[in-house]
N, C-alpha and C positions, 0 to 999 in steps of 0.2 A: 504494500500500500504506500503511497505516495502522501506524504499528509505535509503542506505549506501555512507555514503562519508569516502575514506580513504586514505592516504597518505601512499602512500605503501614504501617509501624509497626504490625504487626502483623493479620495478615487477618481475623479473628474480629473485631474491634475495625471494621477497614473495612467487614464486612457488613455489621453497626449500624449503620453509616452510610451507607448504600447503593451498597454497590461493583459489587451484581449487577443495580440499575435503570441505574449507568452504563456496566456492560459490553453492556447490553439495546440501551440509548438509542445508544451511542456506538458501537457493532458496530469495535473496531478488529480488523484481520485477525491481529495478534498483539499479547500484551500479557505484558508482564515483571514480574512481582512480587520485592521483594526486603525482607528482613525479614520473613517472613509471620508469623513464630515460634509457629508448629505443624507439630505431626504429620499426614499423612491418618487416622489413626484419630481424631483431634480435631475434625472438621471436620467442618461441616453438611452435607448431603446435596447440597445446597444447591447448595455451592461446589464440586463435582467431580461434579455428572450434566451429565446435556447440555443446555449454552445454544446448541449451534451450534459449543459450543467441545471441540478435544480438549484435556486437562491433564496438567501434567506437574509432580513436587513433586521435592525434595530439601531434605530437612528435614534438621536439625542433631539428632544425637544426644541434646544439651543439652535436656533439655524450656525451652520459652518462648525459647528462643533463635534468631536467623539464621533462615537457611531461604531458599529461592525457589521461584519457579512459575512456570512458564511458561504463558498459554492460548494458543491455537492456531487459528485457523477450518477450515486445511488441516492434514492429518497429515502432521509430519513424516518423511521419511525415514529418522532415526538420533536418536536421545537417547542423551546420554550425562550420567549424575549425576558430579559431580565429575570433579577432575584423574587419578585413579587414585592419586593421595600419601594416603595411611589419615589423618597427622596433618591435613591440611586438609578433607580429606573428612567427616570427623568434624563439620566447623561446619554443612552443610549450604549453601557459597556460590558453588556450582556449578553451572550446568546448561544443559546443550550440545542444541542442535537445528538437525539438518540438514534443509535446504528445496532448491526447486529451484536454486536460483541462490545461494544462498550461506550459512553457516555463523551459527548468531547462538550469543553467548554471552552469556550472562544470570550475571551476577559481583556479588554481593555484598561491598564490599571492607570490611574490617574497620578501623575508625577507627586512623588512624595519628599521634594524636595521643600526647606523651608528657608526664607529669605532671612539671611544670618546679618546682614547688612546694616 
């Protein structure tokens, strides 16, 4: 199994630069996006019809903000967007996909750095 996690700094910004020739080229069986920082109503056609892949978004409330996405070759069994907590659910840094043999969770963590300044 091929499993990709990447932090796209943003997914619109990674199409320009050809995220859907190496999703083509590279065929991985799943692949984890995090920071997309969009909405599905934002997004090219493009990047949510079918490459072979099923998709799955949970996006941050925040416009331009967080976000992830998961692609898929096989459907999973169960999505689930977020923790069920409303205040972290709000960022968009969750998002749960059940497969045959085990659980992936695709977590956006929020910089836990603190300004010493």
């Amino acid at each position: 199994m091929k499993l990709y996690s990447w932090n796209v700094n943003g997914i619109r910004a990674a199409e320009k630069k050809g995220f859907l020739d190496w999703l083509d080229e590279t065929q991985p069986d799943i692949v984890c996006l995090q920071e997309t920082k969009a909405r599905v109503d934002q997004l090219s056609s493009s990047l949510i019809e079918d490459h072979g892949y099923h998709t799955y978004w949970h996006s941050a409330e925040k416009a331009g903000y967080s976000g992830v996405a998961t692609y898929c070759k096989y459907e999973p069994h169960y999505i689930q967007e977020g923790l069920g907590i409303d205040r972290f659910d709000a960022e968009g840094r969750v998002l749960i996909t059940e497969h045959d043999d085990f659980l992936l969770y695709n977590i956006y963590f929020p910089n836990g750095q603190r300004d010493h300044g």
